[in-house]
C-alpha positions as CSV (number, residue, x, y, z in Angstrom):
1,X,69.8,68.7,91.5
2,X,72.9,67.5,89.4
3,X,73.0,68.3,85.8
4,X,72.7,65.8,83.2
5,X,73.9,64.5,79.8
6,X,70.9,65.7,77.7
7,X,69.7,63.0,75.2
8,X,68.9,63.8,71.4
9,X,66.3,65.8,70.3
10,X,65.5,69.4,70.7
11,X,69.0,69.9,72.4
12,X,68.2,73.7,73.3
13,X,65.0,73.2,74.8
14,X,66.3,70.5,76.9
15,X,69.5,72.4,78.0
16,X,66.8,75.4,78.9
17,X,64.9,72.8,81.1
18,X,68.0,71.1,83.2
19,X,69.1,74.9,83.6
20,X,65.6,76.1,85.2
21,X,65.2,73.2,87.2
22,X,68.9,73.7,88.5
23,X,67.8,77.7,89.3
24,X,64.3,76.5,90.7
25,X,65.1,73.4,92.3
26,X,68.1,75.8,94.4
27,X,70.5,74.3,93.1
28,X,71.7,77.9,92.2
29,X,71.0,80.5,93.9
30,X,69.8,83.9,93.3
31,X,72.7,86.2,92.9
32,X,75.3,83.6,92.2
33,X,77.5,82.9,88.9
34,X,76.6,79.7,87.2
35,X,79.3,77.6,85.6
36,X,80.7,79.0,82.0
37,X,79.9,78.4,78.9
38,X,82.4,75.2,78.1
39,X,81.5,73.6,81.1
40,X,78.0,73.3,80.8
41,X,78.5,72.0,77.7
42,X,80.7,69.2,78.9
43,X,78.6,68.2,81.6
44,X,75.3,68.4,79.5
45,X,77.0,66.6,76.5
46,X,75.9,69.5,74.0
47,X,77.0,72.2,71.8
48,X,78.8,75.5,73.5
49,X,76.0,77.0,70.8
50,X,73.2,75.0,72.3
51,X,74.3,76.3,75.9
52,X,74.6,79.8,74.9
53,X,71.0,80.0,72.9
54,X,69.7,78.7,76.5
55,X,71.4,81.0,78.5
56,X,70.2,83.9,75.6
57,X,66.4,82.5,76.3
58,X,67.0,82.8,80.1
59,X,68.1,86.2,80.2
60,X,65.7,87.4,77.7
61,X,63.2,86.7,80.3
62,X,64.8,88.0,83.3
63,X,66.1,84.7,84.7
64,X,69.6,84.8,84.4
65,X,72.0,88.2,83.6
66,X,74.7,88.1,81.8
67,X,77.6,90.5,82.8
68,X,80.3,91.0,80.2
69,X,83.8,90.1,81.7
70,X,82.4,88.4,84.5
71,X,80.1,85.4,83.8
72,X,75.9,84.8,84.0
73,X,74.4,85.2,87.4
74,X,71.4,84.1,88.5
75,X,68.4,86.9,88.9
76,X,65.5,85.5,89.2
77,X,64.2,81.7,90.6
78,X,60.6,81.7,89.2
79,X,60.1,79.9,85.7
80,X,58.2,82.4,83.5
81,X,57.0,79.5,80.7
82,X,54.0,78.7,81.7
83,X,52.9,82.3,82.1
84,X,54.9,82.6,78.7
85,X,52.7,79.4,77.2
86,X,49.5,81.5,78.3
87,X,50.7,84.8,76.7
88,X,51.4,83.1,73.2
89,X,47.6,81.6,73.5
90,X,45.9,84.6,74.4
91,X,43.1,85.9,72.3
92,X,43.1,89.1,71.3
93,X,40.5,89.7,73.9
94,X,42.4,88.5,76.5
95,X,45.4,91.0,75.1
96,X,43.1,94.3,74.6
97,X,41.8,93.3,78.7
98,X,45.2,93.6,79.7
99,X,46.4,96.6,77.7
100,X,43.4,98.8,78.6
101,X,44.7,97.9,82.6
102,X,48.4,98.8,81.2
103,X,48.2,101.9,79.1
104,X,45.6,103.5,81.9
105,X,47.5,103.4,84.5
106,X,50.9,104.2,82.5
107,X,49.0,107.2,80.7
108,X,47.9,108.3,84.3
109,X,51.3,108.1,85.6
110,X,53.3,109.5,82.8
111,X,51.5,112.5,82.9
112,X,52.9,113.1,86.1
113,X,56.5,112.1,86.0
114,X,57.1,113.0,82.3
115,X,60.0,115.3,80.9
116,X,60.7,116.8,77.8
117,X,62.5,114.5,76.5
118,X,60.1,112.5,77.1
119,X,57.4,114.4,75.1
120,X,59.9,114.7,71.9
121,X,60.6,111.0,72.1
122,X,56.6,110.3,72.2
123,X,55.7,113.3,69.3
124,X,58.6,111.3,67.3
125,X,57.0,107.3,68.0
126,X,53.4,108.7,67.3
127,X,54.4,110.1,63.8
128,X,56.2,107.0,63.2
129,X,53.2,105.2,64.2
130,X,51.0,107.5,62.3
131,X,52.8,106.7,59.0
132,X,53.0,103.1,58.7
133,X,51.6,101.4,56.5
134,X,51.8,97.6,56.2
135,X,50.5,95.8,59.4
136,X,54.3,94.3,60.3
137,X,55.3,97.8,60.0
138,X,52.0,99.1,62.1
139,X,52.4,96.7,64.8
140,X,55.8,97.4,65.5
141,X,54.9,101.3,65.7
142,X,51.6,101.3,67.9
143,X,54.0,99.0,70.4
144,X,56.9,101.1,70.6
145,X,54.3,104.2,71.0
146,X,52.9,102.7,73.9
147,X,56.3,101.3,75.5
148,X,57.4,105.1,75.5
149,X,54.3,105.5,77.4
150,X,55.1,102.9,79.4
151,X,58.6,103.9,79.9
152,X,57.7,107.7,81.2
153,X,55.8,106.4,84.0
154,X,59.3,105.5,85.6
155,X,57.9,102.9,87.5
156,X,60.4,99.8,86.6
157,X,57.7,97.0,87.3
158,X,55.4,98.4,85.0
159,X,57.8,98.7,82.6
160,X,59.2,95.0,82.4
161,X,55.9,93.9,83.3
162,X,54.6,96.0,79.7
163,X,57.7,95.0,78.1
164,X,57.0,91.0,78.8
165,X,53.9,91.8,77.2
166,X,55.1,93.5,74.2
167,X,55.5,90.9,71.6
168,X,51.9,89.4,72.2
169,X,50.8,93.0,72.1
170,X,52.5,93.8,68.8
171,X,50.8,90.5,66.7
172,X,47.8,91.7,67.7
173,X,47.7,95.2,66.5
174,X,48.8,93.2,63.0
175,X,45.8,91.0,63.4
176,X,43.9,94.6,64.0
177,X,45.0,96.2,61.0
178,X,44.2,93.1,58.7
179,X,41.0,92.3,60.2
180,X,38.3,94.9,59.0
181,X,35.9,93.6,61.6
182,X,37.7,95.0,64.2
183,X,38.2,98.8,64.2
184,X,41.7,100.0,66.2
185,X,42.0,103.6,67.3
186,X,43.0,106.1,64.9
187,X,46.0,109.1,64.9
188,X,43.6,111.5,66.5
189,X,42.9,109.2,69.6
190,X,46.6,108.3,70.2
191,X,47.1,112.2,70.2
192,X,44.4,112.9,72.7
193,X,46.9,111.0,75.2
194,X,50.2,112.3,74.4
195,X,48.0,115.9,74.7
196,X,46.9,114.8,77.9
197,X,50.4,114.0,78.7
198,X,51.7,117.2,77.5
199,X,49.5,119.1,80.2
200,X,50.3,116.9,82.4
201,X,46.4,116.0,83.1
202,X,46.8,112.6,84.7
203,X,42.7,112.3,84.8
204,X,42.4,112.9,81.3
205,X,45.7,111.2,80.5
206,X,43.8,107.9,81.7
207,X,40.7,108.5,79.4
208,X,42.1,109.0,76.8
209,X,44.2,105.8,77.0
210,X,41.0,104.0,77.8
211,X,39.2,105.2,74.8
212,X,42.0,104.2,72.2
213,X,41.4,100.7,73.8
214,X,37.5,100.2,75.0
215,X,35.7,100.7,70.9
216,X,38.3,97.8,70.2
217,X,37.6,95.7,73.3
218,X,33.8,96.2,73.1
219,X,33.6,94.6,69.3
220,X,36.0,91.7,70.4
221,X,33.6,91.3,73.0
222,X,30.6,91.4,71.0
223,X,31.6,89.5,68.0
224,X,32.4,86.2,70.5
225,X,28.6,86.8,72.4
226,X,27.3,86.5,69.1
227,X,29.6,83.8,68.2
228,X,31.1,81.4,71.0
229,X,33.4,79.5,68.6
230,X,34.3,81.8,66.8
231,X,38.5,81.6,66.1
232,X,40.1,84.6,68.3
233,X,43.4,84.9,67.2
């Protein structure tokens, strides 16, 4: 398809749509430079700004790559919103089901690929996790703790896959610490995995992951049986 003048309105958002539909629709391929900055612009009728806060979306989500002194390629065809629309209305149900999938299989699998670095960068993210205090500050730790969890595993797809993940992950541990309902798993739980990693014990690796996430999951769980409409961030 042929770009477009965009009309008025949300101008980035629109120059975002024309430039997925162009990548989807093959109008460029996978592996191949798009036009620059200034040319886009002129052909879309916006901003050089508005092009380059698309192109900064795009890449954030592995669409497009940027390579400095040479131009944006494309890397991937697939649109990622509507799986990013579900992942910003997930409850915190839905998140804790997909972490307790995550963080067993990357516990597992870090125990058996991990190095010492490794084990000094996860000792270091665990006491930073261990003394925040404020939930922004809270949230931010407990995700960076278990992206360097994620990260030993050396598997790559995990790791974007964990790393897609990570902002919807991070609200909700906030939501966790401000919510007294819902209990989240203390220092001495988070240290039982980077133990188990330590001794390189994938079996027990993967337990312990599952128990910093299953006393959290089974309240979610029970607080909507006994209440269906009850708000789940």
């Amino acid at each position: 398809m042929a770009l477009s003048p965009v009309p008025g309105g949300s101008t980035v958002d629109a120059v975002l749509d024309q430039l997925q539909a162009e990548i989807s629709g093959g109008g460029w391929q996978v592996g191949e430079r798009i036009p620059g900055e200034l040319d886009l612009a002129a052909r879309l009728g916006v901003s050089r700004p508005a092009v380059r806060e698309a192109i900064r979306a795009l890449t954030h989500v592995g669409v497009l790559e940027v390579r400095r002194g040479d131009g944006t390629y494309v890397r991937s065809s697939a649109d990622p919103r509507p799986l990013l629309r579900r992942v910003a209305r997930a409850t915190l149900r839905d998140v804790f089901e997909v972490q307790l999938a995550y963080d067993v299989q990357a516990a597992r699998l870090a125990a058996r690929r991990r190095t010492a670095d490794d084990i000094d960068r996860l000792t270091r993210l665990l006491e930073a996790r261990n003394a925040a205090s404020d939930a922004d500050a809270f949230g931010d730790a407990d995700a960076r703790f278990h992206l360097g969890v994620v990260e030993a595993t050396r598997n790559p797809v995990l790791i974007e896959a964990h790393r897609f993940f990570l902002d919807r992950l991070r609200v909700s541990m906030r939501t966790i610490r401000l919510d007294h309902e819902v209990p989240e798993a203390g220092p001495a739980a988070h240290r039982a995995v980077l133990d188990a990693i330590i001794a390189r014990d994938a079996a027990g690796a993967a337990r312990a992951a599952a128990a910093v996430v299953e006393p959290t999951l089974a309240v979610l769980e029970s607080l909507v049986a006994a209440d269906p409409d009850r708000e789940d961030p």
